[in-house]
N, C-alpha and C positions, 0 to 999 in steps of 0.2 A: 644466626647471622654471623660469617667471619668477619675477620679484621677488613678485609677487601670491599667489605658490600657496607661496612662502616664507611668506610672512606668513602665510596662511591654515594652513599647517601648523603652524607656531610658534604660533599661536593653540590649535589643534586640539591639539597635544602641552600645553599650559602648560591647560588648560581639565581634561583627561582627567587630569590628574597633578596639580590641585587636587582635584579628585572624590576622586579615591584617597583621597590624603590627608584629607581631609574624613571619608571613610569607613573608614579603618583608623584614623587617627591624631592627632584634631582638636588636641590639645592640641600636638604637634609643629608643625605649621600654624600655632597662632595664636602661637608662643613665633618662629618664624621673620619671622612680620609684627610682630612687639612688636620685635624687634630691628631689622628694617627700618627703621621708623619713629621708631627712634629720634632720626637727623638728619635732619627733616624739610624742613631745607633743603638737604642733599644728593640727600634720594630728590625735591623737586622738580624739579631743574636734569638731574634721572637722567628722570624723567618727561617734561619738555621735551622735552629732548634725543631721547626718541623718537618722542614727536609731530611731531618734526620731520621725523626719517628716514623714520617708517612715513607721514606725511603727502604724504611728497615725494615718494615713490613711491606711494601712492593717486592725487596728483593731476596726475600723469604719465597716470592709466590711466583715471580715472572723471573725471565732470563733478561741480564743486562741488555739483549738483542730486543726481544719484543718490548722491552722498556725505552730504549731508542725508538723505535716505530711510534711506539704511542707519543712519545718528547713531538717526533714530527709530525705527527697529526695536531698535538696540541699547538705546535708552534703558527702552523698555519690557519690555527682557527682564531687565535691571538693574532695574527696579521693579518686577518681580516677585516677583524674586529678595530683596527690599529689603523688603515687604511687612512678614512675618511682626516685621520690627525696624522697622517704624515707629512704635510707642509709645515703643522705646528713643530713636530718632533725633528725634523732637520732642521729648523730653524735653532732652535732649543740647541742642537749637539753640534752644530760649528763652531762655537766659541771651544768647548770640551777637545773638538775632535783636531782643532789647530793645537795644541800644546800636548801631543800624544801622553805626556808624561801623567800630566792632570787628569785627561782619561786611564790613563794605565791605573793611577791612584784611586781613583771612582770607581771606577768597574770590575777591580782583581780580582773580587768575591765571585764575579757572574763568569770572569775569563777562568777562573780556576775550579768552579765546581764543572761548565759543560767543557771545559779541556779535556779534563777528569774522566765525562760520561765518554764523550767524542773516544778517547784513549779505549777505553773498557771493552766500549763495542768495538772497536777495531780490531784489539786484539781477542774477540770472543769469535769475529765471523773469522778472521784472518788465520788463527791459530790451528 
């Protein structure tokens, strides 16, 4: 098994074992991500940290182009999945989204890694 079918496994076991959870146990679920999140500037540098490793073996295997496609498929299944709490989540980002600056603050990490990809694919199909 390569590093690819690693990942897609690990993805496939952590997806099948939220479900569960979700569905026997939600309250054990959410009481596990309440404590996660507690240092949120540990589970960033934890989050890096793996964008980096699962990155660098994606972009060993794939082209930064089919690596966008896949981002957009993912993105959309995330917004689907997001849907039903999107009353909660605009509720949640207007206080953020009135003080642009406080958002700028918040979110640089996420504006500057998909600027990044956004930039890569452009210039891979463009060039």
């Amino acid at each position: 098994m390569g590093s690819i079918e690693i990942l897609a496994v690990i993805l496939a076991v952590l997806v099948l074992l939220k479900l569960v959870l979700w569905l026997i146990n939600p309250k054990y679920l959410l009481r596990v991500a309440e404590a996660m999140m507690k240092n949120i500037s540990l589970m960033t540098v934890f989050f890096v940290a793996i964008i980096v490793v699962v990155g660098y073996y994606i972009l060993q295997r794939f082209s930064i182009v089919e690596i966008g496609a896949l981002l957009l498929f993912s993105t959309m299944l995330i917004g689907v999945g997001l849907l039903p709490l999107y009353p909660t989540i605009l509720k949640a980002m207007r206080p953020l989204i009135a003080k642009r600056f406080a958002m700028v603050q918040s979110l640089w990490l996420a504006f500057l890694i998909w600027g990044v990809i956004a930039i890569m694919v452009l210039y891979a199909v463009l060039r």
